[in-house]
N, C-alpha and C positions, 0 to 999 in steps of 0.2 A: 697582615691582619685585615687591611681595609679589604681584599681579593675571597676572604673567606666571607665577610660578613656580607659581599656584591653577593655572592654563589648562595649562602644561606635565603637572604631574600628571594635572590632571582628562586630558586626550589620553589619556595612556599607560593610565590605572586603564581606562578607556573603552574603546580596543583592545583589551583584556588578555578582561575580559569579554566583547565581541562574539566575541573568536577563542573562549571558551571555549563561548558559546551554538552559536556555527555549528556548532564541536565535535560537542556533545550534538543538535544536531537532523539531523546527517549519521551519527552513531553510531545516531538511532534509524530512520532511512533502513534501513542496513546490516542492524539488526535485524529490520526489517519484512520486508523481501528474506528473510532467512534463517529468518523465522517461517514461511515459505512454502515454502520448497526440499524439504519433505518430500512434496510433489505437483511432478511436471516437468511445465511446461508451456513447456515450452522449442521444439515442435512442433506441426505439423497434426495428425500421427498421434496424438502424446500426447497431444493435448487430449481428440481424440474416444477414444482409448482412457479416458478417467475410469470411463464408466458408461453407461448406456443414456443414447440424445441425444431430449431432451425437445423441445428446439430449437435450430435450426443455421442462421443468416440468415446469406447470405456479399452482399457489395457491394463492387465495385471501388471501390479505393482512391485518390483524385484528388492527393491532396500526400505526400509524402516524398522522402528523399535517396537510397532504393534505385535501382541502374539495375535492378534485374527488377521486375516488377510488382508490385501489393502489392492484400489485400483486405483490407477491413476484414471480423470476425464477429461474433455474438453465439452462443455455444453455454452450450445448457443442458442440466443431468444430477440426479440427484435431489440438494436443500439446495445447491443451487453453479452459481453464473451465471458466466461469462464473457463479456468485450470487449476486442476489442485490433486486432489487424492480424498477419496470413501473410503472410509472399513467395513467390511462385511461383519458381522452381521449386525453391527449396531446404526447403519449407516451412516455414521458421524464423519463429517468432511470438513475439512482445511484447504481453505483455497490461496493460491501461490500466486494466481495473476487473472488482474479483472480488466480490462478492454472497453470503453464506455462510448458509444458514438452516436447516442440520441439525447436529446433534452430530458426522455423519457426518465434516465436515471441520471441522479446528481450524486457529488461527496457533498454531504452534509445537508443545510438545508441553503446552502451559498452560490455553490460552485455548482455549473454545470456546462456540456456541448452547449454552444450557441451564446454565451455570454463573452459580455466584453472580455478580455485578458488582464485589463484593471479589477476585476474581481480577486484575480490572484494574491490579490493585498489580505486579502483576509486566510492566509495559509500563515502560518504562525512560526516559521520559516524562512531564509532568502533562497534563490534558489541557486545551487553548484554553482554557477558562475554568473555574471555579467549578461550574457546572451542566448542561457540555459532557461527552460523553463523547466528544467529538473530539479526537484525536492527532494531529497534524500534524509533520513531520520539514521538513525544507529541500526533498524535492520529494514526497514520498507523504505521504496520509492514508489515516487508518484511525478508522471510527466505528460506537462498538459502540451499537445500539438497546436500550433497557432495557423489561424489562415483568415489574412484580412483583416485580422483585430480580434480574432472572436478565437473563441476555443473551437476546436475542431474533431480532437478526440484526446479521453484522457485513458493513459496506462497507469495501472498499477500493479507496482508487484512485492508482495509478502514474501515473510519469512515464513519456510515451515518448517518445524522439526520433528 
């Protein structure tokens, strides 16, 4: 009797935790999305409006659920790489992975290249391990590059579907 009422606890303590992890790694999903909203890249046009285009590879796009067509891109402008996929003809674009290597752009209004790595306190997250500066959420990552103390460059990469 005492081995069933262990097993009944341990369950529920068990569920209790996983709902509270999925929680915090979809709350820093949400935060990542919104570290970024201060650039729209919600478009064709806004993308290439950022900055002068350093580079702009477009390739049709073979898999998704869209019925209009879709291209994948890679556009680049000074400190800030872009990849994702456009729809023709709405040009509505989802980007999969942002590349950041100047002060010019930050996540949020905290974090950016050239700051301490003590900034990273304010990510609302630990990160993957011990000697990781990888942050991981339930579908985005975010990894900041260290050199000398400072950020160096940060990757980030979405979910698309």
């Amino acid at each position: 009797m005492k081995h069933y009422l262990f097993l009944i606890l341990f369950i529920c303590f068990s569920s209790q935790s996983l709902e509270e992890g999925i929680e915090k790694y979809e709350k820093f999903d949400s935060w990542l999305y919104s570290s970024i909203a201060n650039v729209d890249l919600s478009s064709k046009k806004e993308i290439k409006n950022l900055g002068k285009i350093l580079k702009l590879e477009i390739s049709e796009y073979e898999s998704g659920h869209s019925t209009n067509p879709l291209e994948s891109f890679e556009f680049q402008t000074e400190g800030l790489f872009l990849s994702g996929v456009w729809e023709e003809p709405t040009d509505k674009a989802w980007i999969s992975q942002i590349i950041i290597t100047s002060n010019k752009w930050q996540l949020g209004e905290k974090i950016k290249v050239g700051d301490p790595v003590g900034v990273l306190k304010n990510v609302p997250i630990s990160p993957d391990n011990d000697t990781s500066l990888k942050y991981c959420g339930i579908n985005n990552c975010v990894i900041f590059d260290e050199a000398k103390g400072l950020i160096g460059r940060i990757t980030i990469t979405l979910y698309v579907d």
